[in-house]
N, C-alpha and C positions, 0 to 999 in steps of 0.2 A: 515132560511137556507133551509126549506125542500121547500120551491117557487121557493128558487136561484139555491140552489145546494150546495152554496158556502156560505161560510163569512170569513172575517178577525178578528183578533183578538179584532180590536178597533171596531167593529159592534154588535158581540158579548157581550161585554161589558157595552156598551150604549143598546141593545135589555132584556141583561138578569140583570142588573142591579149590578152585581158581582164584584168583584174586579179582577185584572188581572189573580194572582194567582190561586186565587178560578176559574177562565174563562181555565187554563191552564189544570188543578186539573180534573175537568170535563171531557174535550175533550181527554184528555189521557186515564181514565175510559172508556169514548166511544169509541175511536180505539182501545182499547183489545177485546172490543166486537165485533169490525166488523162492527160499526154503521156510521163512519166516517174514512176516510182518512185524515192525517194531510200532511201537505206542508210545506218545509224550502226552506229558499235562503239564499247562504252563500254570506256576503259582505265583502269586505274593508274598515274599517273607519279609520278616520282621525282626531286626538285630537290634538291640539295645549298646547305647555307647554306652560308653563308661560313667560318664554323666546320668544317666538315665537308670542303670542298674543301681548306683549309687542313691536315686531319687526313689526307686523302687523300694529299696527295703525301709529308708529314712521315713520319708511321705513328702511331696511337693513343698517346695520353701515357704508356698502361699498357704498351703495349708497349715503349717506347723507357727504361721506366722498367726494366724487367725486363732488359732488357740491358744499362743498367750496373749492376743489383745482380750479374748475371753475374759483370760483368767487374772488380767491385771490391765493398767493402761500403759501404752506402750507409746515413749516418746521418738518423731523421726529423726529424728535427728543425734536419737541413741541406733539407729539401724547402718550399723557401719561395712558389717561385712559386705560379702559379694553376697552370699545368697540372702541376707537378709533385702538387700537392695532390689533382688531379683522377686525376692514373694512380696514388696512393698508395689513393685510394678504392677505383677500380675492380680494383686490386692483390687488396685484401684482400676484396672483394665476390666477384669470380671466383675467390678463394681460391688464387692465384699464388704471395703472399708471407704471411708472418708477421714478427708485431716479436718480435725477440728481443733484451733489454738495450738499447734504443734502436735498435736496427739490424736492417735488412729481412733478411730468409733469405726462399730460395727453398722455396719447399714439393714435393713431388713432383709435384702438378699442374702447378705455376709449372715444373719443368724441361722436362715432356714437352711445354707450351707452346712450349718455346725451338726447339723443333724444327721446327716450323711455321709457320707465317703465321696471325696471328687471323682467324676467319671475318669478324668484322665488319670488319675492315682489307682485306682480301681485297676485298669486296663494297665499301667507300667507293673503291678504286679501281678496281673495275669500272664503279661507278656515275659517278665524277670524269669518264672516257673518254667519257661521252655522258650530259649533267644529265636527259635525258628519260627514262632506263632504264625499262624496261619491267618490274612487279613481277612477278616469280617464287615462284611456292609457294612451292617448297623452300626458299626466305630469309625466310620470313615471319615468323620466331622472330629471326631478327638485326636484319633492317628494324623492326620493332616496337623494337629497345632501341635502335636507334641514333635513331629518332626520339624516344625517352623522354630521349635526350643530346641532343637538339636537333640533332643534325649535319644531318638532314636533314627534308623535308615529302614527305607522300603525298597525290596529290591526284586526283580524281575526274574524268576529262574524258571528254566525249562528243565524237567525233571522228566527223565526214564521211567515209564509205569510199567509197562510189561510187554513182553515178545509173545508173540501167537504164531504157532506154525501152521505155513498154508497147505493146500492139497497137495502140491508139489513136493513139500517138504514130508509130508506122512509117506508117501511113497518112497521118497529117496531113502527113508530111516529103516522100510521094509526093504530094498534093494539094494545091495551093498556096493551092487557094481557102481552103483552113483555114487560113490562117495570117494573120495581123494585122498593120495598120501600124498599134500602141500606141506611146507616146510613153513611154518611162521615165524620161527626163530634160530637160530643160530650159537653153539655151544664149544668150548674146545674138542671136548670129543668128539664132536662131527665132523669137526676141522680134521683133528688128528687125524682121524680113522676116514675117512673123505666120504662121510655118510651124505653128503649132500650131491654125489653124481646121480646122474638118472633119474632124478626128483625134481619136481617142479615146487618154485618158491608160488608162495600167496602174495594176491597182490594186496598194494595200503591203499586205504580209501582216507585221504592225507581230510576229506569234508566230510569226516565220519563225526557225531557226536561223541563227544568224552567229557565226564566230570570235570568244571574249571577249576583250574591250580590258578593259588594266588601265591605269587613268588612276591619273595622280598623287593623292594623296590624304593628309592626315595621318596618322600613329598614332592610333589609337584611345583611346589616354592622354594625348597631347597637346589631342585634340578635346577632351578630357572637362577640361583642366586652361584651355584657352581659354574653354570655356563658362563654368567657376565664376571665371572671371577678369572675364566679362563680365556675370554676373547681379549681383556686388560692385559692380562700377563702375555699372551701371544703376541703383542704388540709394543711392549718392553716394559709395561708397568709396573712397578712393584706394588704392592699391598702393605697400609699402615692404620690404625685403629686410634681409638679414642673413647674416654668414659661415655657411658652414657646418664649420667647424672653427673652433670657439669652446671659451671659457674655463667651468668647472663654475660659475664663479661667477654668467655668466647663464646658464646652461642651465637652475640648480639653486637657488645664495646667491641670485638678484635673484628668484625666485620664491617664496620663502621654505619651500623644500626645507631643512631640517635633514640636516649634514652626517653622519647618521648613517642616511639614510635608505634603505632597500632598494634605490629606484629608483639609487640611486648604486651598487649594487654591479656587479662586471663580470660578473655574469648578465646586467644586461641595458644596461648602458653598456659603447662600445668606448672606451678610454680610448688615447690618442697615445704613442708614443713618442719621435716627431720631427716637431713640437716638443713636448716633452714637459708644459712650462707656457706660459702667455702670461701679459704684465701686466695687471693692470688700470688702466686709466687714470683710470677716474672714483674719485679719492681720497675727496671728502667722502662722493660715494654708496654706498661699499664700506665706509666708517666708520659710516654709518645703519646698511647692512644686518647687518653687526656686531652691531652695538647689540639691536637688534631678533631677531635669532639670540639673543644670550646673556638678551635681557631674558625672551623665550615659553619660546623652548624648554631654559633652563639649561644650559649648556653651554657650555665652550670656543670660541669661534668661532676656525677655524686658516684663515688665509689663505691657507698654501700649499697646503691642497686645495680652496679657491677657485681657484688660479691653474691645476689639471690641467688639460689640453686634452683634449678631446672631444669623437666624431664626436656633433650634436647628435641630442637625444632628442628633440626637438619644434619646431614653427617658433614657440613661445612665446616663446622666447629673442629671437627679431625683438619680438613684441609686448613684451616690458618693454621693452624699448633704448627704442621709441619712445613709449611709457607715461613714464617715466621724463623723456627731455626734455621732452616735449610739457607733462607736468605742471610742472616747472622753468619752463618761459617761464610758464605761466598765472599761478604765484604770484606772480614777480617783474614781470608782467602788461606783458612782453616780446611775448605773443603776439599777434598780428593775427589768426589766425583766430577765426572763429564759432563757438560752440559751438549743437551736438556735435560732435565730431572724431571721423571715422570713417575706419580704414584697417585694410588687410590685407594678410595674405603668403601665399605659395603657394610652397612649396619641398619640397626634397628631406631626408630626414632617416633614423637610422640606431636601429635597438634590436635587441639579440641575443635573438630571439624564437622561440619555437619554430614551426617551419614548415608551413603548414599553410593549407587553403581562402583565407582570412579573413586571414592572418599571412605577411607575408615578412620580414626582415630588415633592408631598407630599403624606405621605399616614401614618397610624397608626401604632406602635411597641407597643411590651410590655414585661418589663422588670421584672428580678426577681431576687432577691439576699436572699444569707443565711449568717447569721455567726453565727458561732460556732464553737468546740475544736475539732482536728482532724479529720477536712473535708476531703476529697478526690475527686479526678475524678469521680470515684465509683458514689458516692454520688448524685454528680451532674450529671452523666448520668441518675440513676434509678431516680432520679424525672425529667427530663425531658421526661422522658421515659413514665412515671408515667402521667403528666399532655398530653403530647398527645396524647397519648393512649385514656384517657378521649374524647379528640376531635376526638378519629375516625382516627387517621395516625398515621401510622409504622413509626420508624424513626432512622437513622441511622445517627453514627461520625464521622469525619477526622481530624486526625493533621491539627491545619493552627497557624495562629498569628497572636494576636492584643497585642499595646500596654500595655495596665492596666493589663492584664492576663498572666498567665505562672505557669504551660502549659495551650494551648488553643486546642479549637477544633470547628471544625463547623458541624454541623448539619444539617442532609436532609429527607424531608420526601416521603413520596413515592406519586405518583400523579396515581389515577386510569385515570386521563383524556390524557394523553400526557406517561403515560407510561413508567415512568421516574422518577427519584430520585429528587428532586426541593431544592433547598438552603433554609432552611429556617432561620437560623441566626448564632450569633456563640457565646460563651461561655467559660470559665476556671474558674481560682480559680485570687483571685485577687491579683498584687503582693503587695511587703510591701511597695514600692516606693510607692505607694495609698493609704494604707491604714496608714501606718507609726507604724503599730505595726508586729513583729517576726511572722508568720506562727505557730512556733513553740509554741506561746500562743493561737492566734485566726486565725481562716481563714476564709475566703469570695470567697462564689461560688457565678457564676456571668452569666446571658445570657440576651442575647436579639434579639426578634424575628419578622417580619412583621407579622402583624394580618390578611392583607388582602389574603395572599397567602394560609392561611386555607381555604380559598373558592375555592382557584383553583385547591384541591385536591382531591374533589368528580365529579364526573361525574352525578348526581342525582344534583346537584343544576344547571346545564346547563349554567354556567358559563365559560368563555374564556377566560377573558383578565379582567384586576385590573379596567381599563378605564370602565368596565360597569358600575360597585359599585357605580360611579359618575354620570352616566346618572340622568337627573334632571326628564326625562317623566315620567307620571303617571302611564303609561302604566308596565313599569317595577318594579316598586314596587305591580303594581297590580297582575301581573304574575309572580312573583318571590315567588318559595315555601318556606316555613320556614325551619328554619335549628335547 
């Protein structure tokens, strides 16, 4: 360095035979003193997800889709996969194709397309040849939409370029009295032999640059679905589960949803095709809720749109199932436990929802029920009051109405980010039509809440929208702080 003036960190390295760190460790020590100048350059890098590397060698779904409308006609309604669905999108987005009578045609955009390679396909296999790529202006309109597809992440680094030694530092290299026998590390034999009297330690520069380490670490949804797992149990609840590919009959009948009800329609339920029904098994209990169907709401009660299968609408369907036996052992006083009985589910579940900040399609609930003698409102506000609180949000109730409950109430908590009160789910006491026993002996408080929308309550997790939690890049679990 003191010939050049200069070096690089890989020069360095290979010269003083050190490890990077130990290379890094040093040269910070010597710019406190004045003996050298360090140098950064800030870049843009370029990682490809897994998605993306996968689309890089293959070629974009849209494109791979564009050549066999080429080469043949190609019906939509034969486009069943995922990526077929996704190159049928992006078909008709960049205006490629058009449907004509169920079947794609090529547009004359889509032809003059066939001639070329797509810019963004071009550039995922530029990028595939070296995950570090270096951002380029003139891609700045394609890199943008292919990160909007998730194939890849843009990421910010400040990179070490090289150290240059000052006037300071050439002189101290030619005088030796300047130079120090500091201690930077510590070994047994030093200990042993007490080679560290007399000697002055080096001090740590703790706001020194160092290469960032990415330690293992959870999802960011998963942290969040661990913690409401452990504020439940903290507070005596036990944990109980449920399919999720279930019959309408608990999703909907054991709730005392009326089979005529909107929430049933396939706006916003996905309904199976295989398997298209499932049995019921609980005979006497589907012969109540019958009952109870024709006695309130008038009406036919049909069991075979009890028996649909469907991807479930709420993790409620757990809470009856165990609502249900739990209250069976108490009357025929089968049960050994103490009352209250408290327990919850935490799962995945499915609504064809318009998409949006606040709304994905599927996303996580978790649910919580009590029984026991002389429940109240009361009750069931101070512990939900009680469990978010735990979580960090204020939270406030309103009069509304569901089905299985009465009275009901919904629930909002307050969002430091948006400044605003946010829906987070809704709740009552459960009626006797559900549970089939008097109030006046047992009652059953009852909520259920999104998990994901705890995220979009702090302004410290830098969170916007439910759609990030799903980003598949490495990039965002890597920069996402823990919660």
């Amino acid at each position: 360095m003191v010939r050049t003036g200069s070096a690089s960190l890989t020069e360095l390295e290979k010269h003083t035979e050190l490890s990077r760190d130990q290379v890094l460790w040093a040269l910070h020590g010597l710019e406190d003193k004045g003996f050298v100048k360090l140098h950064y350059k800030e870049e843009r890098r370029i990682i490809l997800t897994a998605e993306g590397k996968k689309y890089a060698e293959s070629g974009l779904p849209e494109s791979r889709l564009l050549q066999r409308i080429s080469k043949s006609e190609v019906k939509t309604a034969s486009l069943s996969s995922n990526e077929d669905k996704i190159g049928l999108q992006w078909l008709m987005r960049k205006r490629l194709a058009q449907v004509d009578n169920g079947a794609l045609k090529i547009t004359s955009t889509g032809e003059s397309a066939l001639k070329k390679e797509f810019p963004e396909e071009r550039l995922l296999r530029a990028i595939g040849k070296d995950d570090h790529g270096k951002l380029a202006s003139e891609h700045r309109e394609e890199l943008d939409t292919l990160k909007r597809r998730g194939l890849l992440d843009i990421e910010n680094v400040t990179e070490f370029e090289k150290a240059e030694i000052t006037q300071k530092g050439k002189e101290a290299s030619k005088n030796s009295s300047e130079n120090t026998d500091e201690i930077g590390s510590i070994d047994r034999e030093m200990i042993a032999k007490m080679g560290w009297k007399g000697r002055k330690f080096s001090e740590y520069d703790v706001s020194a640059k160092v290469d960032r380490e990415f330690a293992a670490k959870r999802h960011v949804l998963k942290q969040t679905i661990d913690r409401i797992k452990d504020v439940y149990m903290s507070m005596g609840f036990k944990e109980i589960s449920g399919p999720t590919i279930d019959s309408a009959f608990w999703v909907f009948d054991s709730l005392f949803v009326p089979q005529d009800h909107p929430a049933r329609d396939k706006q916003d339920t996905f309904f199976l095709e295989n398997p298209k029904d499932m049995e019921i098994e609980e005979k006497d209990y589907a012969k109540r809720i019958k009952e109870e169907h024709e006695r309130s709401w008038k009406y036919d009660w049909d069991i075979d749109k009890a028996r649909q299968s469907v991807l479930r609408t709420h993790t409620t369907s757990v809470s009856a199932r165990f609502v249900q036996e739990a209250v069976a052992k108490i009357v025929s006083e089968e049960s050994d436990e103490a009352l209250p009985l408290k327990a919850f589910s935490l799962g995945r579940l499915f609504r064809n929802e318009n998409i949006d900040y606040r709304h994905l399609a599927d996303f996580y609930q978790h649910d919580g029920v009590i029984i026991g003698k002389d429940l109240t409102m009361a009750n069931l506000f101070d512990t939900l009051i009680k469990i978010y609180a735990k979580l960090g949000i204020k939270i406030k109730f309103k009069p509304s109405y569901f089905p299985f409950v009465e009275p009901a109430a919904e629930f909002y908590g307050y969002s430091d980010v948006t400044d605003e009160w946010v829906e987070l789910g809704g709740s009552g006491i459960m009626r006797s039509e559900v549970t089939g026993i008097a109030r006046s002996k047992i009652s059953v408080l009852a909520w259920g809440a999104g998990v994901e929308r705890v995220l979009l309550m702090s302004k410290d997790n830098g969170i916007k929208s439910i759609a990030e939690l799903y980003n598949n890049g490495i990039g965002f679990a890597r920069n996402m702080r823990s919660v």
